[in-house]
C-alpha positions in Angstrom: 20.0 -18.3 -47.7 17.2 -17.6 -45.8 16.7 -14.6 -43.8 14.9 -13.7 -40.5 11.2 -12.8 -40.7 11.3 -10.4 -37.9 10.3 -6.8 -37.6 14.0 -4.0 -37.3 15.2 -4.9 -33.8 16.3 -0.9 -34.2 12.9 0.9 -35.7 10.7 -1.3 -35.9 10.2 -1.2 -39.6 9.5 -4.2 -41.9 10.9 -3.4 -45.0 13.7 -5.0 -45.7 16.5 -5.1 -48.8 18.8 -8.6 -48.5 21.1 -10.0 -50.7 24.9 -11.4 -50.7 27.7 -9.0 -51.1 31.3 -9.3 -51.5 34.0 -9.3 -49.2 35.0 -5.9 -50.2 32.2 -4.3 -47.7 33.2 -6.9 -44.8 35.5 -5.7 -41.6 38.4 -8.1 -41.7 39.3 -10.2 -38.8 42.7 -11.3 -38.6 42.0 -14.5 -36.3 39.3 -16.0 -38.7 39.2 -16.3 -42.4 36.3 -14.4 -43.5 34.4 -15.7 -46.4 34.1 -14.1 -49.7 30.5 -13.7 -49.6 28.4 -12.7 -46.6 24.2 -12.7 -46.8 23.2 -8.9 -45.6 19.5 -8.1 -44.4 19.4 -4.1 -44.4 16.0 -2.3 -42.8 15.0 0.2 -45.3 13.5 2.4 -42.4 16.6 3.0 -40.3 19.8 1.2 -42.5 20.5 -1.2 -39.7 22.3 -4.3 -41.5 22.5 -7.6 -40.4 25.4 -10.1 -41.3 24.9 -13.4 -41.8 27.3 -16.4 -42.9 26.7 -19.1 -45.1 26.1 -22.1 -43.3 29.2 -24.2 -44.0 31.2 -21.2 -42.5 29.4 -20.8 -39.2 30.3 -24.3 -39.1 33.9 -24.0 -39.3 33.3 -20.9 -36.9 31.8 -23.5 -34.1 34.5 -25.7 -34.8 37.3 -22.9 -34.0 35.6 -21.2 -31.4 34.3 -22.0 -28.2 30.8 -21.0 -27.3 30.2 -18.4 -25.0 28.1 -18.4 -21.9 25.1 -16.5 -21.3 25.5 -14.2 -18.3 
């Protein structure tokens, strides 16, 4: 999975550890089946970590979910 080329929307910083982690380290949601794998992006100025899903689950997200509208 790719990840985002962007600079830390926290610090600013650019150095960045990613990789996929179990579901151990996820928060659990009781109205969506969380995956056992999740891609995290963590900055290795500030520690801010992203979440990401693999694509065939944000697909079954979109398909249980409604979208929601920008304000």
């Amino acid at each position: 999975m790719k990840t985002p080329a962007k600079a830390c929307r926290n610090c600013g910083g650019t150095e960045f550890y990613a990789g996929d982690s179990a579901r151990t380290v996820a928060i659990a949601v009781t109205f969506f089946s969380l995956p056992p794998k999740f891609h995290l992006r963590v900055c290795g100025g500030c520690g801010l970590v992203d979440w990401f899903l693999p694509e065939k689950d944000v697909q079954k997200l979109k398909k249980k979910f409604s979208p929601e509208k920008a304000g």
